[in-house]
N, C-alpha and C positions, 0 to 999 in steps of 0.2 A: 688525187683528192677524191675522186670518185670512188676508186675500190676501196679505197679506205672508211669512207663513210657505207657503202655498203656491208662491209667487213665488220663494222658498226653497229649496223642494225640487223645485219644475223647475229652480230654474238646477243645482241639482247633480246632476239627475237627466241634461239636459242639456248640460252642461259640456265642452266638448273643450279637447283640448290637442295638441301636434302636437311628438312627439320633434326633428324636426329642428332645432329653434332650438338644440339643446343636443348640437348630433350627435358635436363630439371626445370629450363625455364618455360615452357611451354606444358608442362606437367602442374606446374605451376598457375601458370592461367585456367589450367585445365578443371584442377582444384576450385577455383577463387569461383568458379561460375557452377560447379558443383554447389558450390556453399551457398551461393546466393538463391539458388533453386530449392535447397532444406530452410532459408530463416522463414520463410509463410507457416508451414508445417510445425518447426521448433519455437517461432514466437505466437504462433496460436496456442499451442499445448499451454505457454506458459503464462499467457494471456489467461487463457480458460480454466487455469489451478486460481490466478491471483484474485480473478474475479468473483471465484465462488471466496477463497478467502476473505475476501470486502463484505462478498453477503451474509455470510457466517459471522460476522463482526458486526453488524449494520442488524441481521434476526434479533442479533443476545439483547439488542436495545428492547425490541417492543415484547421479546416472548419470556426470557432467564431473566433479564434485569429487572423488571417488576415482581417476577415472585419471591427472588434476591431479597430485594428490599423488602417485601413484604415479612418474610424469615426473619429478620435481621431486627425491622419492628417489636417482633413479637418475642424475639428472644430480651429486646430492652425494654420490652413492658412487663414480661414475667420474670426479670433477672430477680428481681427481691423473695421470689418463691423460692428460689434453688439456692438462696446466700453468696454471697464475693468468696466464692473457692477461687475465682480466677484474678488477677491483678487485675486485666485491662473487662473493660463494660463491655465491650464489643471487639471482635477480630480484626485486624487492618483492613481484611477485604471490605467486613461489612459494614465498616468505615467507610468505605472505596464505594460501595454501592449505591450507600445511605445517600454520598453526597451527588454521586449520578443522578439518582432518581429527584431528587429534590432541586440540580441544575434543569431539568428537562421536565419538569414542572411549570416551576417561577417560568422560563422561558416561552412555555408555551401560552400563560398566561400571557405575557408580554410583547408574544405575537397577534394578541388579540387588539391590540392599538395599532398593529398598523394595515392601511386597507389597501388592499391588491388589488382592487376597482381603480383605483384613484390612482395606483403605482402605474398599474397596464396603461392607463387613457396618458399619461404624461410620457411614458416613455413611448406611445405610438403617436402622439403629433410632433416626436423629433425627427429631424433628416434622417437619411440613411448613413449618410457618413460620416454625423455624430453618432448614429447606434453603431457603428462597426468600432470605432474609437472607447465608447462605451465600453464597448463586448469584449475590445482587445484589457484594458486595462482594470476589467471585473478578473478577467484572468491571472493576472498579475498581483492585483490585490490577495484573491484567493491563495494563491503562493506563500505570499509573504503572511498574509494573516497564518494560515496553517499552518508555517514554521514556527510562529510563538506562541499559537495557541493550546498546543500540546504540551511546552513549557510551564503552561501557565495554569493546566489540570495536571500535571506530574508535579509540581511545586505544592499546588491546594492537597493532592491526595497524601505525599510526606508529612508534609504542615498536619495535617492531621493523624496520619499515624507515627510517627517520630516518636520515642520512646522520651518518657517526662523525665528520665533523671538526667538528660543532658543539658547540658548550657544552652538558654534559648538565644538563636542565632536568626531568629524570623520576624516579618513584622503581625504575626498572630494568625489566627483560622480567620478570623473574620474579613479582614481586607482579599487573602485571599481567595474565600469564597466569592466576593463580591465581584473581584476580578475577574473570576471563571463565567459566572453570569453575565458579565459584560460581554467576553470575549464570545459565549457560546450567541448571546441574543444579535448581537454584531456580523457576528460570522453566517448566521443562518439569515439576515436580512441580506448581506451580498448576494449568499446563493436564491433568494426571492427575486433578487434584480436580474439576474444571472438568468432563471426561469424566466422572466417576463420577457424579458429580450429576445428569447428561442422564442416564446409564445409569438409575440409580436411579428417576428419576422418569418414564421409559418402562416400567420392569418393576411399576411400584406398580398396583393392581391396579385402583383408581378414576381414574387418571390426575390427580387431580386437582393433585397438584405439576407435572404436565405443563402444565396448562391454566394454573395460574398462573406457571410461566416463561414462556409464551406472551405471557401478558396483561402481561406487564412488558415487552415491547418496546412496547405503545400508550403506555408511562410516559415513553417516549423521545420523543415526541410533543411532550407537556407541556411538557418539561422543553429544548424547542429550537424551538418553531414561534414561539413568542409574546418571541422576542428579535431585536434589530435583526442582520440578516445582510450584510454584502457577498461580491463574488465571489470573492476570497480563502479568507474564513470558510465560504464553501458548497462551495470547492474540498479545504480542507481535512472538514470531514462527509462528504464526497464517499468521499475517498481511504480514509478510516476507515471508515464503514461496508462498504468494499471489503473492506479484512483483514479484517473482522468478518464478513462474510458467506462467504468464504474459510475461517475457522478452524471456524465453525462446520459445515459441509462437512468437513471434515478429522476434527472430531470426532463427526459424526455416522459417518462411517465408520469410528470407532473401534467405537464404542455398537455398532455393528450387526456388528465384527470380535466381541468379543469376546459379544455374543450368541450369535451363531452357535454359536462355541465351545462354549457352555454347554449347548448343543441338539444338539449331533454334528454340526454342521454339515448339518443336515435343510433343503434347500430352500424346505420348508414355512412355516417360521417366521420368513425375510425376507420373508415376504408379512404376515405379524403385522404384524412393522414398519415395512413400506411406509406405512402410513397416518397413523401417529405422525411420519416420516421427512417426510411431503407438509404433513404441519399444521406442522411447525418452519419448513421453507421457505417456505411460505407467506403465513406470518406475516411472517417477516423481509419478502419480497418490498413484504407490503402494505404494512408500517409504512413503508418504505424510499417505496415511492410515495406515497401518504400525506402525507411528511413534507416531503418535497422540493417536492412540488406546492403546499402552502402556505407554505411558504419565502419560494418563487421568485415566489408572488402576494404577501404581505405587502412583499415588499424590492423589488419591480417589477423581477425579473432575469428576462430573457427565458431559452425553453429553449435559446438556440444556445449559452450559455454552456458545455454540457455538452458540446458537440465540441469548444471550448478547451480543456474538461480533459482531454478523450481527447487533443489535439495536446500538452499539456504531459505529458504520461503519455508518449505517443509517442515526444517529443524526449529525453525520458531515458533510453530505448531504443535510440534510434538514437545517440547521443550516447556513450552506452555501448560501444559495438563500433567505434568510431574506433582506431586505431591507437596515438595516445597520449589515450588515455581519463584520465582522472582516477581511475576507482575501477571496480568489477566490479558486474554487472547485478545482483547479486540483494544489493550494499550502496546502490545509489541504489535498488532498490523497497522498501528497510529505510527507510532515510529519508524516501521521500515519502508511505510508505502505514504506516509503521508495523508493518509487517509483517516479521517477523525469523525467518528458515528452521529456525534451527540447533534451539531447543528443542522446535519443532514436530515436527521429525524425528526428535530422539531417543527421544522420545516413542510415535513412529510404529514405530519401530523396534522397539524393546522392546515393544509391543504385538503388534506382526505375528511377532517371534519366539520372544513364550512362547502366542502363540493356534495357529499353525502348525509343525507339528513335520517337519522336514525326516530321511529315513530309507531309506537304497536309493539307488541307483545312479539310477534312474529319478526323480529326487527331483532331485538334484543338479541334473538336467540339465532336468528343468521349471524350476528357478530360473536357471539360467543362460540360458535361453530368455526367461525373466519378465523380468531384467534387460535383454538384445537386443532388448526389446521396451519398456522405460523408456526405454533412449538411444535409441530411432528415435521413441517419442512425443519425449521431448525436442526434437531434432534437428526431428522435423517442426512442431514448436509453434515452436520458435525460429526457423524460415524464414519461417513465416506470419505469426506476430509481425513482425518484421524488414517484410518486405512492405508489411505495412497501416501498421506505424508509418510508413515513408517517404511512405505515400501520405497520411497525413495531416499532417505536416508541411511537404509539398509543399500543400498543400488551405490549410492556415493560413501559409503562404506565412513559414516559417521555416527557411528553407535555411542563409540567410548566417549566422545565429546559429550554425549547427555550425563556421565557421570563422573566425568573428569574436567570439570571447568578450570579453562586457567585464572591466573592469580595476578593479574596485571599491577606494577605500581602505578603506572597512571592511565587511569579511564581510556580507550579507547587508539593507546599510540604501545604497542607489543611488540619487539622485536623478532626479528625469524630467530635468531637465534636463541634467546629467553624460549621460546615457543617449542624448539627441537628439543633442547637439552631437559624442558619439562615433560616432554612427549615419552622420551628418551629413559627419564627415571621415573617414574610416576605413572607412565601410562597402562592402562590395564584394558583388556583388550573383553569384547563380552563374552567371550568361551570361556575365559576364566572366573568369568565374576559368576556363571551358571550361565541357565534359562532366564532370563529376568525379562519381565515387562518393560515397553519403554516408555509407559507410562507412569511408572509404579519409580520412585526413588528407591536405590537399593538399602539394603540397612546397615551393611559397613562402611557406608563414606561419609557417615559423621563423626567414625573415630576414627579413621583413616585420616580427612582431612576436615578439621571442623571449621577451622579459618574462611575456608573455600566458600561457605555458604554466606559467611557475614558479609565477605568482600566484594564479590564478584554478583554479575546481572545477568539478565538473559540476552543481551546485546552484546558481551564481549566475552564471547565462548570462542572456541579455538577454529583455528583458520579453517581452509577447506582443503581435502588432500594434495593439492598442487601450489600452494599457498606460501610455503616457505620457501621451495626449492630457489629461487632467483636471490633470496635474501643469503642464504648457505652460504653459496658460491662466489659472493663481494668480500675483499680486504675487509680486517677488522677496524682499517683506520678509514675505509670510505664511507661504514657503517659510523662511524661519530659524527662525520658530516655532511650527513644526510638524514631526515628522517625517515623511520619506518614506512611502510605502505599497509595502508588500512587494508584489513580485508574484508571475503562480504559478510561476515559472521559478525563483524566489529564493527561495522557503518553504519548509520540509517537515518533515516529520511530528512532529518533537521540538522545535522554536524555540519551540511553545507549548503549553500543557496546557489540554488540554479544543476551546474554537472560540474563543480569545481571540486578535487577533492586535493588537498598538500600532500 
């Protein structure tokens, strides 16, 4: 018994083994923590595209859209000079403009009833643990409000440009407009609550309601690492935590507006908040890396997926500023990112104009200076945007898509196969079309394919180079009993709630 258990403990004292018999698998881990060390790097990049696109969308309100509309004014107050050569009074956009500027009006009048004094003092004599419950369930609200409230200005802006010789199938411009002003004055009072509660829990004097809004972005952790993800469902997290990290930026430059305020505008006391202002960011930032990096290791999605979605970001971009566009940049970054301009500004507005008091000659003319300095940031955001989007859709080698949209029969559900066999006969590649701009529509694809333009939108353009292949390669009898898989070209922000996609 003895040598034998000696005999025992040198063979394990002893014992070799030699990785390489097992080497894909350990090449394999090898990989998986490679990957995890690029998604900081690859979800920043894509983080830092999305964000300026939010703010390039969130400018056109205060700098393009009022001169828009002021155009568009003036062209229907002089339309009787130049005579009805044209059927329609005014163009769908300036339709589209018309009814912007005048939702963001009304609205902001109508934030003039209610008082942020009176908001603040009620929601700082509640407990902490009713403002964390608060906090949690403004978030949620926001969610769901924003999924229909893009509905319900995609509906008003048809409803008003829809062409008069069809069958009326609507309950009229009017209700609808009524709607939009409900839904934008509704929407921008949450995000007022939303603001008060960051305020609130910056000026408490333990921080401790700070520290636990904090700690409830690791809850988001929980509540997504540990479900099955494909790259659809990570494109959508993706795009959403983009608005989300956007809005909160927005309102953190509320918080520190209307501080200021309270302090006489003293220098001193943004330096108070600079460190409350680093810990919100920060937080976001990690939980964001964090979340993504275990994701993308549970679901075995490599990090390149993240420049697909900066290229499908991109393509909506560039796709946007075509000549006959389908819809206006800052209604396709509503739909893919969720992100909806109009209540965020009203918001902003009425903040910025009972925090600063405009007074003198000398006043006037710093604000008009401020504004010449909104539309040249615009202007320069929107050239370098424009820029990089071409270079990366040129990168993911999605040119032809800008002028070869498919032909879906139904909105949003494409088969791979429908998709190859179009690819296949129809497609035209840009060396052959010439040099063409990719902003510029070319001038043979509206006898080439005139259909294309009636039918089809800027949200159900063709997949992304690696898109069909999975679809190809299934029986044609598994393919009837199952449905298609959306891709990121054909999803967005509202098809689904939450990170469900069928």
């Amino acid at each position: 018994t003895d040598l034998s258990l000696l005999r025992f403990i040198s063979a394990e004292l002893t014992r070799g083994y030699f990785l390489e018999h097992n080497e894909a698998k350990y090449t394999e881990r090898r990989e998986r923590v490679y990957t995890c060390m690029r998604i900081p790097k690859e979800l920043e990049k894509l983080m830092f595209f999305g964000i300026f696109l939010c703010l390039d969308a969130f400018l056109y309100v205060f700098t393009l859209l009022p001169l828009r509309v002021f155009l568009a004014m003036f062209r229907f107050i002089t339309l009787p000079c130049y005579g009805l050569r044209d059927r329609r009074l005014l163009q769908p956009a300036q339709v589209c403009d018309i009814l912007k500027g005048v939702i963001l009006v009304i609205c902001y009048f109508m934030m003039h009833y209610v008082d942020y004094s009176m908001m603040y003092h009620l929601i700082r004599g509640q407990s902490v643990i009713k403002l964390y419950i608060i906090y949690n369930m403004l978030e949620v609200a926001d969610r769901l409000i924003s999924s229909f409230g893009q509905d319900i200005l995609d509906a008003l802006y048809w409803t008003a440009t829809e062409p008069k010789e069809r069958k009326r199938a609507h309950i009229g411009v009017i209700p609808h407009f009524f709607m939009a002003v409900l839904y934008v004055f509704l929407h921008a009072i949450l995000i007022m609550v939303q603001a008060t509660t960051l305020n609130v829990a910056f000026n408490s004097h333990n921080k401790s309601l700070l520290t636990i809004m904090m700690s409830n972005n690791f809850v988001e952790i929980k509540g997504s690492v540990f479900k099955k993800f494909e790259k659809n469902n990570l494109f959508q997290m993706s795009n959403s935590d983009i608005k989300e990290r956007f809005t909160n930026y927005v309102l953190l430059l509320i918080v520190c507006l209307r501080n200021m305020e309270q302090f006489s505008w003293n220098p001193d006391h943004l330096w108070v908040l600079f460190p409350d202002v680093c810990m919100v960011v920060a937080s976001e930032i990690a939980v964001d890396i964090v979340k993504h990096a275990f994701i993308t290791k549970f679901n075995d999605i490599t990090a390149d997926v993240y420049s697909e979605y900066r290229a499908s970001l991109a393509f909506d971009l560039v796709s946007s500023r075509q000549k006959n566009a389908y819809t206006d940049y800052s209604d396709s970054v509503s739909r893919r990112m969720g992100f909806i301009p109009l209540p965020l500004a009203v918001l902003l507005i009425r903040v910025v104009t009972s925090s600063i008091k405009v007074q003198g000659v000398l006043a006037y003319v710093c604000v008009v200076l401020f504004y010449c300095g909104l539309i040249s940031l615009k202007v320069l955001n929107s050239i370098v945007l424009l820029g990089k989007s071409c270079q990366y859709v040129k990168e993911a080698k999605m040119e032809e898509k800008l002028f070869n949209p498919v032909l879906t029969a139904t909105p949003g559900k494409t088969s791979g196969k429908q998709q190859s066999t179009f690819k296949s006969t129809q497609g035209i590649s840009t060396d052959e079309n010439g040099s063409t701009s990719v902003t510029n529509q070319p001038v043979h694809q509206k006898e080439n394919t005139p259909s294309l333009l009636v039918t089809s939108n800027s949200d159900q353009f063709l997949t992304t180079p690696d898109g069909e292949e999975k679809d190809i390669s299934q029986d044609s009898s598994e393919l009837k009993h199952r449905s298609a898989k959306k891709d990121l070209l054909e999803i967005d922000r509202f098809t689904i709630c939450g990170n469900r996609i069928d």
